[in-house]
Structures are given as structure tokens and as C-alpha cells.
N, C-alpha and C positions, 0 to 999 in steps of 0.2 A: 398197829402203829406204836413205836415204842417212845415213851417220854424222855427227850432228850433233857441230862441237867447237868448242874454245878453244884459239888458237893465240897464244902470247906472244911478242916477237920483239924482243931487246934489238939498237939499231942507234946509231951515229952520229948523232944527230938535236938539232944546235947553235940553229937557226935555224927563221923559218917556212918558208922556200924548203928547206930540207932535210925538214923538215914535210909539207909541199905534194908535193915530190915522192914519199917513202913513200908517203903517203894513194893518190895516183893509179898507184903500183906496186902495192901491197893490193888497193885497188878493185877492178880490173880484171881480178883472177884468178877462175878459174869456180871457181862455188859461194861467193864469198865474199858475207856477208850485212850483215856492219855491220865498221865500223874505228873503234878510237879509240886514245887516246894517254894513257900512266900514265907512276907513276913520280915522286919528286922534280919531275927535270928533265924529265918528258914525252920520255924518251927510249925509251920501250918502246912498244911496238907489240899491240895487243889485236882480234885478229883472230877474227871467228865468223862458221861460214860451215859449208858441207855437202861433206863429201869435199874439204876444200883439201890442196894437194900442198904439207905445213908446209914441208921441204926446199928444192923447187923455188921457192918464194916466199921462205924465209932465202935462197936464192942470187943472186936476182935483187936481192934488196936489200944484199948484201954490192957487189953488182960494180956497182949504182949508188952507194951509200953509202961504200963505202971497207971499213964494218966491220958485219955483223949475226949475233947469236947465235941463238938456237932456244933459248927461257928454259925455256916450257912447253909442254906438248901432252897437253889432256883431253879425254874425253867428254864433253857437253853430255847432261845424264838428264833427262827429261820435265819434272820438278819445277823446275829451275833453268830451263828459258825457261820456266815457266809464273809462276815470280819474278820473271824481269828483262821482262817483256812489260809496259807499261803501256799503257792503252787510254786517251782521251782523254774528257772528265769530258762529261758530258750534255748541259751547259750552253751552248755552245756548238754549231750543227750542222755547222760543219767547222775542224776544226782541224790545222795542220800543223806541221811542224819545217822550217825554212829557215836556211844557212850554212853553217858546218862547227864540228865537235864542238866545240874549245876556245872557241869563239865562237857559240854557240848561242841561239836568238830565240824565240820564238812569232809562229806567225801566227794571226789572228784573223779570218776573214773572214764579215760579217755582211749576208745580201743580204734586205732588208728587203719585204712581200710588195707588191706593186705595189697601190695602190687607185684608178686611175682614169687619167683621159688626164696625159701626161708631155709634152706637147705648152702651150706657155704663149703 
């Protein structure tokens, strides 16, 4: 069973290009499961994911970043992802999320049922 958590990670983060780069240093680490960005200044880092190595991922962003702390480090309890899970409303039969976190969209894709020759 793997320990689900919350990993917060105050770093250097002026720009989108300092931005972009975190995101894709986060991303990439095993077990990690969503990245976003808090904070005022969107300078912290909010990492959930299963068995991430908090350390080994503040160091790797210290030595791309210049500067990252290790703010927090909790347990994720059954209850709390069963709050932050949102499922996508009925109404729609496929709905997704496209971009990245601070610039965030819906997609809406509606494929209408075919009635007859498509041929004109």
C-alpha cells in the first residue's frame, strides 16, 4: 500500500519560464500525481503523489532553482482525496481538462449520433 501525501515546496519561482521549468522537474518524479502552484506570488509548490522522495525532489529543485525549501509534508487520509476529487457533471458525455494549472480551460467534446449517409 502506498502512502498517499502533500508535499509543499517553497522555491525561486519569479517567472513562467521558472514556472515551466519546476512543473516539468515535479511532473516527472515517480509516484507523483498532480502539481500546482500557491502562495501570494505562486511561489510555492503543491505536490500529491504516492511515496514521493520530498527531499530528493526539494534537491533537485534547489540545484535547478538556485533556492527551494521543504514548507510541508502530510498524510493524505481517505477523507481528504475523497474532498478534493471532483467527477465531471452528467451533462456532458466527455469532458476533460486541457493546459496547465494557472491557465486552466475546459474541454467540451460533443459527437452528435450520426442519422444517415454523410455523403452530399
Amino acid at each position: 500500500m502506498f502512502l498517499q501525501q502533500k508535499i509543499t515546496i517553497e522555491a525561486n519561482i519569479w517567472c513562467d519560464k521558472c514556472r515551466s521549468k519546476a512543473m516539468k522537474i515535479a511532473a516527472v518524479e515517480d509516484g507523483v500525481k498532480s502539481v500546482a502552484f500557491k502562495g501570494a506570488r505562486r511561489d510555492q509548490i503543491e505536490i500529491i503523489g504516492d511515496d514521493v522522495d520530498a527531499t530528493g525532489l526539494t534537491g533537485l529543485l534547489r540545484k535547478k532553482l538556485g533556492y527551494a525549501d521543504l514548507v510541508s509534508l502530510e498524510e493524505i487520509t481517505e477523507t481528504k482525496v475523497d474532498k478534493e476529487e471532483k467527477k465531471p457533471s452528467p451533462d456532458c458525455p466527455i469532458r476533460g481538462r486541457r493546459g496547465c494549472h494557472h491557465h486552466e480551460m475546459e474541454l467540451h467534446i460533443y459527437d452528435p449520433p450520426s442519422g444517415g449517409c454523410t455523403i452530399m
